[in-house]
C-alpha positions in Angstrom: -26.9 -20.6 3.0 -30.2 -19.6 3.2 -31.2 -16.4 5.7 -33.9 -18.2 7.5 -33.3 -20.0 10.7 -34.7 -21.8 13.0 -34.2 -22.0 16.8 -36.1 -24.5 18.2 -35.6 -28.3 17.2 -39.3 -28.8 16.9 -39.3 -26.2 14.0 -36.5 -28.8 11.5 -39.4 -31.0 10.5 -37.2 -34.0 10.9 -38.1 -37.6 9.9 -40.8 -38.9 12.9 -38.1 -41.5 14.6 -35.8 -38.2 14.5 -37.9 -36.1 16.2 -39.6 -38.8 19.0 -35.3 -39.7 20.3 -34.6 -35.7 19.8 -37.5 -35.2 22.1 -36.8 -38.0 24.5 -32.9 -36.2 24.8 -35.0 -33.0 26.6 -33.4 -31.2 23.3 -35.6 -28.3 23.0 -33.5 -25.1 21.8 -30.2 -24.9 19.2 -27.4 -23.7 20.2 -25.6 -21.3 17.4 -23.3 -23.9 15.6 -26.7 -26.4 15.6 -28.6 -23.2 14.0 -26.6 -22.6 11.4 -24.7 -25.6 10.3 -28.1 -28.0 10.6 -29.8 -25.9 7.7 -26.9 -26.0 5.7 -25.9 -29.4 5.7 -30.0 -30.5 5.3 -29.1 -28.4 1.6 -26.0 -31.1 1.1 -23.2 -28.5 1.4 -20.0 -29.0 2.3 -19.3 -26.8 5.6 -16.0 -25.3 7.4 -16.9 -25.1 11.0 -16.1 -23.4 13.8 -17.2 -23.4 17.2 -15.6 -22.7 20.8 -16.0 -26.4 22.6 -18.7 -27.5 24.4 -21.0 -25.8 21.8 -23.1 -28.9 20.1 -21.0 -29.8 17.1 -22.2 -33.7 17.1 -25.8 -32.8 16.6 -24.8 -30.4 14.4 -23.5 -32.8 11.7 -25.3 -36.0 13.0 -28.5 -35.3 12.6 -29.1 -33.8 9.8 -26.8 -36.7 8.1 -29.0 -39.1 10.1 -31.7 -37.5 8.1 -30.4 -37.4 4.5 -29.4 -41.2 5.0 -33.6 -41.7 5.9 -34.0 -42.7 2.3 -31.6 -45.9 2.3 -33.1 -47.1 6.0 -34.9 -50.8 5.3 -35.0 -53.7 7.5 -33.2 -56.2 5.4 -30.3 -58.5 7.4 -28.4 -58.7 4.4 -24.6 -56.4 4.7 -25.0 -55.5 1.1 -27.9 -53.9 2.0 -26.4 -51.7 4.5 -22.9 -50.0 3.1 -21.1 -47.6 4.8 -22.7 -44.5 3.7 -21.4 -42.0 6.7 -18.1 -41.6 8.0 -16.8 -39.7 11.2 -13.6 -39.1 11.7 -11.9 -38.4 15.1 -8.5 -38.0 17.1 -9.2 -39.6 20.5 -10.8 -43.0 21.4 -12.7 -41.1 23.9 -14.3 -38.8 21.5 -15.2 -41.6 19.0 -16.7 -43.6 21.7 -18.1 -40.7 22.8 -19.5 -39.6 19.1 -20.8 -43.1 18.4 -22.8 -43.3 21.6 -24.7 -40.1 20.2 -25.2 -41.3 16.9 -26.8 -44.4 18.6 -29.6 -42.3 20.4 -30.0 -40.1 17.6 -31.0 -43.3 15.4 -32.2 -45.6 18.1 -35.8 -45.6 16.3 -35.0 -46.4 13.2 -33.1 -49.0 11.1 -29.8 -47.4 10.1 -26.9 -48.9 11.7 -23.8 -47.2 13.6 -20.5 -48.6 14.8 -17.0 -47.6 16.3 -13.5 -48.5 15.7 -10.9 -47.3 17.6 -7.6 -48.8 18.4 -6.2 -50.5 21.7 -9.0 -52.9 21.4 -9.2 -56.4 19.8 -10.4 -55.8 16.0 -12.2 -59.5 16.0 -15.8 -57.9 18.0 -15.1 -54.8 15.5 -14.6 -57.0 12.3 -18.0 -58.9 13.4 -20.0 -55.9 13.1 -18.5 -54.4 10.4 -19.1 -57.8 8.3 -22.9 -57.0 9.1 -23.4 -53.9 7.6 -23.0 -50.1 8.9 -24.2 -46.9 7.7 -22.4 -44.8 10.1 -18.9 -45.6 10.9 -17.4 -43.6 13.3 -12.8 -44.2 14.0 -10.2 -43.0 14.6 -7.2 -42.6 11.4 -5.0 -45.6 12.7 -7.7 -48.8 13.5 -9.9 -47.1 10.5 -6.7 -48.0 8.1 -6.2 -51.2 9.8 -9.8 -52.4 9.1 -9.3 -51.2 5.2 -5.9 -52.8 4.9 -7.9 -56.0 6.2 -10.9 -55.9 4.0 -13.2 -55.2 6.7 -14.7 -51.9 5.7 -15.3 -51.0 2.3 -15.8 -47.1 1.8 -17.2 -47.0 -2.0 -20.4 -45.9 -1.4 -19.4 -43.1 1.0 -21.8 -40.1 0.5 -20.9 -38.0 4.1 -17.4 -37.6 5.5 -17.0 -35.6 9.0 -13.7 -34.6 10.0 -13.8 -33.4 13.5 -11.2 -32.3 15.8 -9.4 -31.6 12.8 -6.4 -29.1 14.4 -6.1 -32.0 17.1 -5.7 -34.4 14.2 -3.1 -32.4 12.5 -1.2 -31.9 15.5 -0.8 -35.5 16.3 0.5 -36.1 12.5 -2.7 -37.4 11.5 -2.4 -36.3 8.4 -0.7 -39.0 6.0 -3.6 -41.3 7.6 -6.0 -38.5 6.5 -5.0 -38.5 2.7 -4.5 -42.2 2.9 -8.5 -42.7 3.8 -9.8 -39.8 1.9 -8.5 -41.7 -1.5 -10.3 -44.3 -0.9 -13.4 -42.5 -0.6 -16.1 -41.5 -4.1 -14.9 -38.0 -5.5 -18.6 -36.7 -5.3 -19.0 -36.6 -1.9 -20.5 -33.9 1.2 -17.7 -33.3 3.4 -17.8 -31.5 6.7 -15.0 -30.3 8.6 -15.0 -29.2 11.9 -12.0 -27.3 13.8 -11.4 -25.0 17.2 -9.2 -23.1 14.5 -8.5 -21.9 11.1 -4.9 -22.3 11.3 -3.1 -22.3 7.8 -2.4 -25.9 8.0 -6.6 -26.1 8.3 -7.1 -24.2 5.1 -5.1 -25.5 3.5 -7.2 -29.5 4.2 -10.0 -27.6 3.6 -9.0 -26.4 0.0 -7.7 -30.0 -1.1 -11.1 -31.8 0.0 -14.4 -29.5 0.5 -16.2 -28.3 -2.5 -17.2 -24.6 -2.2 -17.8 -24.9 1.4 -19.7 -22.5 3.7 -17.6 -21.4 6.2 -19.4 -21.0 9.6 -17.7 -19.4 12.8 -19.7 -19.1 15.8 -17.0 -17.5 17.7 -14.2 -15.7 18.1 -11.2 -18.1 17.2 -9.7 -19.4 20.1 -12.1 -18.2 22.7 -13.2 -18.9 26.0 -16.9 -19.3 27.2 -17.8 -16.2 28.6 -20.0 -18.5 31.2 -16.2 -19.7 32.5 -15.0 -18.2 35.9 -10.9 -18.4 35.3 -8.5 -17.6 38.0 -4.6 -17.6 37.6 -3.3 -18.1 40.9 0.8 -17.9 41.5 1.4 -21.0 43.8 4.7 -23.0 44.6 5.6 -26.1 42.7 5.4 -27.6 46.6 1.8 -25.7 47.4 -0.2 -26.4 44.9 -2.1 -30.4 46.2 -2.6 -27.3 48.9 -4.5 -24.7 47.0 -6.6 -27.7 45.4 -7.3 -28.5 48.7 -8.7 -25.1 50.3 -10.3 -24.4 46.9 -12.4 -27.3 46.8 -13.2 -27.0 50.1 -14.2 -23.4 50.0 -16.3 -23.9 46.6 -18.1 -27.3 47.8 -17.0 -28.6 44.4 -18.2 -32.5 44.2 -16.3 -33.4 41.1 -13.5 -31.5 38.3 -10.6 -32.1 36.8 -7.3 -32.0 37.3 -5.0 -31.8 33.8 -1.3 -32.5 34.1 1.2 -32.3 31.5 3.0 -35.6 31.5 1.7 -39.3 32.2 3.8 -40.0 34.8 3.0 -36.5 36.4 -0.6 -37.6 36.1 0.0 -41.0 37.8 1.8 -39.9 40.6 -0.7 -36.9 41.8 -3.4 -39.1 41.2 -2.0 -41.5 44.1 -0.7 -38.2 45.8 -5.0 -36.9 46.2 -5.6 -40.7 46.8 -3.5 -41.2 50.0 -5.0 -37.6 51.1 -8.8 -38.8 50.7 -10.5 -37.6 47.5 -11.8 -40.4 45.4 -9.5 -39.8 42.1 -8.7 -41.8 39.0 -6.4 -41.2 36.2 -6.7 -41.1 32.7 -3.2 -40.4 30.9 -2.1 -42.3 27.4 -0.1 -44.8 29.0 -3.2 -46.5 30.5 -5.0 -49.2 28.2 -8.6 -48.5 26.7 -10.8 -50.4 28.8 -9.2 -48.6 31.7 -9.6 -45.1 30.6 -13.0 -46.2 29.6 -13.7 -47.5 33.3 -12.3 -44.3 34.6 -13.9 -42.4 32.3 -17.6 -44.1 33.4 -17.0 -43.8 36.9 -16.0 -39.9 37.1 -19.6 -39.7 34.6 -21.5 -42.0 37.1 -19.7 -39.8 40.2 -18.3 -42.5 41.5 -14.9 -40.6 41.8 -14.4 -36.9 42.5 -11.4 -35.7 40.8 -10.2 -36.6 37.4 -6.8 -36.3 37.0 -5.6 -36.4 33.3 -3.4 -35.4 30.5 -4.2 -33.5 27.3 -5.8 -37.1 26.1 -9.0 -36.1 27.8 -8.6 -32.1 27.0 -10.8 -32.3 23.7 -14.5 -33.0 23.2 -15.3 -34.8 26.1 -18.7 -33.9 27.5 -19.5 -34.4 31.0 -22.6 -32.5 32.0 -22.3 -30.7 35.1 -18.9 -30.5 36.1 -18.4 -27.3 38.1 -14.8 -26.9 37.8 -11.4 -27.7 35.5 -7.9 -27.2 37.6 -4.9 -26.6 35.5 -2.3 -28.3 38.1 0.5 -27.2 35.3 0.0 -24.8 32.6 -0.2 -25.9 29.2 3.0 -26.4 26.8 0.4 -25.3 24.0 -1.6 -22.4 24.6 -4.4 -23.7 22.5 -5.1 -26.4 24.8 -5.7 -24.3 27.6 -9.3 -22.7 25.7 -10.1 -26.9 25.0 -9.2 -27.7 28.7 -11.5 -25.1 30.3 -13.9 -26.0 27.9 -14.8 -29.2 29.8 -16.8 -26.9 32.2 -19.2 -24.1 31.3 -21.0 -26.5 28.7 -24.4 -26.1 26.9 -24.6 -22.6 28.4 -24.0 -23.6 32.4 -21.3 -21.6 34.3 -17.6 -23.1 35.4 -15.2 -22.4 37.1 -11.4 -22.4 35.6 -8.3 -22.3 38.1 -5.0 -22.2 36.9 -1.9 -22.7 39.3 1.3 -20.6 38.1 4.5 -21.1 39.8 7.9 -19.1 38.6 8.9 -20.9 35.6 5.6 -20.7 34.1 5.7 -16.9 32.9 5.9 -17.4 28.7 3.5 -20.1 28.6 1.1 -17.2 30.5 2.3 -14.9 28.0 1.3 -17.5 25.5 -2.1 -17.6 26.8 -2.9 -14.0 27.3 -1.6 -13.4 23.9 -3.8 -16.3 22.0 -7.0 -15.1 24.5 -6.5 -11.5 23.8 -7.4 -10.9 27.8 -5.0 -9.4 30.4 -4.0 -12.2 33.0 -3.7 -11.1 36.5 -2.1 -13.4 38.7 -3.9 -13.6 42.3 -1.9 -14.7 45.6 -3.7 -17.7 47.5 -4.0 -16.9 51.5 -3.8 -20.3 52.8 -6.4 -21.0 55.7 -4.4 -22.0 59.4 -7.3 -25.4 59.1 -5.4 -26.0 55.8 -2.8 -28.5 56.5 0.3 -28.5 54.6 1.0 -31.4 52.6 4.4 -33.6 53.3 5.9 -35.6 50.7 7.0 -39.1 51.1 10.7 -40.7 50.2 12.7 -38.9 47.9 11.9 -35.8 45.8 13.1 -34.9 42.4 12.3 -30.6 42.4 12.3 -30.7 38.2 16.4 -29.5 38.1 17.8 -32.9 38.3 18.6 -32.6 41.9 16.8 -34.8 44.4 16.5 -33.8 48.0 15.1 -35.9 51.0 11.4 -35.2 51.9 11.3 -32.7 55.2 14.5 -30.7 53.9 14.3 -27.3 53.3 11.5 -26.4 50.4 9.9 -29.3 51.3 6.2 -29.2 52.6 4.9 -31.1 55.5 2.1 -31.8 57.1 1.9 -29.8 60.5 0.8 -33.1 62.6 4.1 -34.9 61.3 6.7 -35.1 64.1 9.4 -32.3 63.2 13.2 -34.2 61.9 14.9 -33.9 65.5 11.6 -35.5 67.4 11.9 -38.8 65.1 13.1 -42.2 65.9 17.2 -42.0 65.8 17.6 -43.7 62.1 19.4 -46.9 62.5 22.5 -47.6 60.7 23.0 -50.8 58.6 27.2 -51.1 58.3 29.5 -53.8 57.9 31.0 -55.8 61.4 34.9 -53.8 61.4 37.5 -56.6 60.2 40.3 -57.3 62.6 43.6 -55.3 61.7 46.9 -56.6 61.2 49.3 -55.5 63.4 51.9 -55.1 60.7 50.4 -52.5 59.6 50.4 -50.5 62.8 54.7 -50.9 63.1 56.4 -47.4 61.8 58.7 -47.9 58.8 62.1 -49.3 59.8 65.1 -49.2 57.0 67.0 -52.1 56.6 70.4 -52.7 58.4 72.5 -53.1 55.2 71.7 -52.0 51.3 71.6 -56.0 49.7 72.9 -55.8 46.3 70.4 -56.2 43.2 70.3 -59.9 41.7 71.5 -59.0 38.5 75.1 -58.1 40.1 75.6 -61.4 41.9 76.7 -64.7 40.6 75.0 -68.1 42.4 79.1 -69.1 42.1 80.7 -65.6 42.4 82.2 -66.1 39.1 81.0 -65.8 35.5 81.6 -68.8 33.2 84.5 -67.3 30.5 83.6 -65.9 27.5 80.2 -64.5 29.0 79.2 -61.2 30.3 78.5 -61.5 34.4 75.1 -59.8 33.2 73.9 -62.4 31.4 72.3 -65.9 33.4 73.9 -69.2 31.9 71.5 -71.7 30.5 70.0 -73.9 33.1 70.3 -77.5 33.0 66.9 -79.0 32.2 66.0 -82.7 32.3 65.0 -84.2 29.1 61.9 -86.0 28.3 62.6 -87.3 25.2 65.4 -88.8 23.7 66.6 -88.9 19.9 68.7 -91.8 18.9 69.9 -92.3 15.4 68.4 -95.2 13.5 
């Protein structure tokens, strides 16, 4: 890597249509990963990145692969003439869509192609524009496979491969689809891989596929953006929709979002916040891609305030301008909450993170502090007497297995609700009483005289002779057939 550096984008002397869409993008100044990695990868290297999120990575690999691939661009319509020369790899749909969308106004001046493949869509519109020829193909492992297993991309003539994300990958047992795609790829080849980590299981990818790479780190492993506010606050299970409420409202915060650890936790707050008046959406796996790309392109347009998502949404995304990111639970996996917080506080803007902790959350705080290296001080929230308290509705399960009506005790309501004993009277749905039998009612009355059992009395008071008295004689039973002899 060579010592001198450049800061400003105007000082790369990229190829003219470059230059005019970096311009038109108000990019002016590099960020460090963009400063060091650009340089290097204009040299053909293969690079080990690694940068705290939020930082710049796509232009860091795009564009200068944008302009090594200047010297295939032509005009021709043929496919042949336009191979697959580029390929990104991600873990998310979001991110490749993301990614691609990028690429697209990086090259919008000139005449290489980009496209996206990502799964939960129909592969016919994706096959289409395969068929016509790509130079930069940007998937995810699963839908990528698919389209080779089909014939619809053809990887041969692969010079660039970008594997970004790559701890997320590997945590999601990417892997196998990894290996499976990187065989099918030319053995002389730049490669790029880009991680929030240089965990073993990293180092180990990195030593099977990159060629003498330069290793580039930014930042600390695993840290925060110094330009992110973070508050741990130690709230109730039953008071935290409460503390969202005062601190939005005390902030003047427009729009953030709201991570949950489970789908149907994400769901079922996101109706919660709806019913209480903040335009929300959610975005959680469960939901299909052209809804979590609707909800995803109404929170960008600000057409919804608050965000509520899983871990799905905790990598890569970049939303300008979002002020804040509210950890509603705490993270399982202490590495996610540096790539959750990182969805504030971008390109050098300040954020604000807020963490709610109730009493079963203490080793995953441990987890964090550890993984941070920063002592965590848990703050008490002093709820204002204009903050109403929120009442459930129906039936509520408190995370032991044991449900409990709404209203019961450790139960939050809303302080306009009409207290229990001020309600309607509930009515009762039984059964009409059936009529009783008067048999029933009588006390038990012995019989006059002990009645002998039936095996000690004879119909004729006598046994026939020769026979026990115990044993019943053969009844007489007409016959319905006859034998006569021939």
């Amino acid at each position: 890597m060579t010592d001198s550096r450049t800061d400003s984008f105007s000082q790369l002397q990229l190829a003219e249509p470059l230059s005019r869409a970096v311009a038109e993008m108000g990019y002016e100044s590099m960020t460090p990963i963009q400063e060091q990695a650009i340089p290097v990868v204009l040299q053909g290297r293969d690079v080990m990145g690694a940068a705290q999120t939020g930082t710049g990575k796509t232009a860091a690999f795009s564009l200068p692969l944008l302009q090594r691939m200047m010297k295939h661009e032509n005009s021709s319509t043929s496919p042949a003439r336009h191979p697959v020369r580029a390929l990104v790899l991600l873990p998310t749909r979001e991110l490749a869509d993301q990614v691609a969308q990028q690429v697209k106004l990086y090259a919008k001046y000139t005449n290489l192609r980009s496209a996206v493949v990502f799964g939960g869509m129909d592969m016919k519109p994706q096959t289409l524009e395969l068929k016509k020829g790509v130079e930069v193909l940007v998937a995810t492992p699963g839908r990528l496979l698919d389209h080779i297993e089909a014939k619809n991309a053809v990887l041969n003539q692969v010079e660039y491969v970008v594997l970004d994300e790559a701890d997320r990958m590997l945590d999601i047992g990417f892997l196998p689809d990894l290996q499976r795609i990187l065989s099918y790829l030319p053995k002389q080849r730049t490669t790029l891989l880009f991680s929030a980590t240089f965990s073993p299981e990293i180092k180990r990818l990195a030593s099977s596929y990159l060629q003498d790479p330069v290793t580039i780190e930014v930042a600390r492993s695993n840290a925060t953006a110094s330009t992110v506010e973070q508050h741990f606050y130690s709230v109730g299970d039953d008071d935290k929709r409460r503390a969202l409420h005062q601190i939005l409202k005390q902030r003047g915060m427009k729009q953030a979002f709201v991570f949950v650890n489970s789908k149907l936790g994400c769901a079922r707050l996101a109706r919660s916040l709806e019913r209480e008046g903040l335009k929300t959406t959610a975005l959680h796996g469960d939901k299909s891609q052209d809804e979590r790309l609707k909800a995803l392109d109404a929170f960008k347009k600000g057409e919804v305030d608050l965000l509520v998502c899983t871990d799905v949404a905790a990598r890569g995304l970049d939303i300008k301008d979002v002020p804040a990111v509210f950890n509603f639970d705490v993270p399982f996996n202490a590495e996610d909450y540096v790539h959750r917080i990182g969805r504030t506080g971008r390109a050098g803007a300040s954020g604000l993170a807020v963490s709610f902790v109730s009493g079963k959350d203490a080793r995953l705080v441990a987890d964090i502090e550890k993984l941070i290296k920063t002592k965590i001080e848990l703050e008490a929230v002093e709820f204002e007497e204009d903050t109403p308290r929120i009442r459930e509705q129906g039936r509520i399960n408190d995370g032991r297995r044991a449900w409990r009506e709404a209203g019961e005790v450790g139960d939050t309501r809303d302080e306009l609700a009409p207290p229990r004993e001020a309600r309607a009277p509930r009515r009762e749905h039984s059964r009409p009483a059936a009529p009783r039998d008067p048999f029933f009612d009588k006390p038990y009355e012995a019989p006059a005289a002990e009645a002998k059992p039936a095996w000690e009395t004879d119909a004729k008071g006598t046994a026939p002779r020769g026979i026990s008295a115990n044993i019943k004689p053969k009844k007489k039973v007409a016959a319905l057939f006859t034998t006569t002899a021939s």
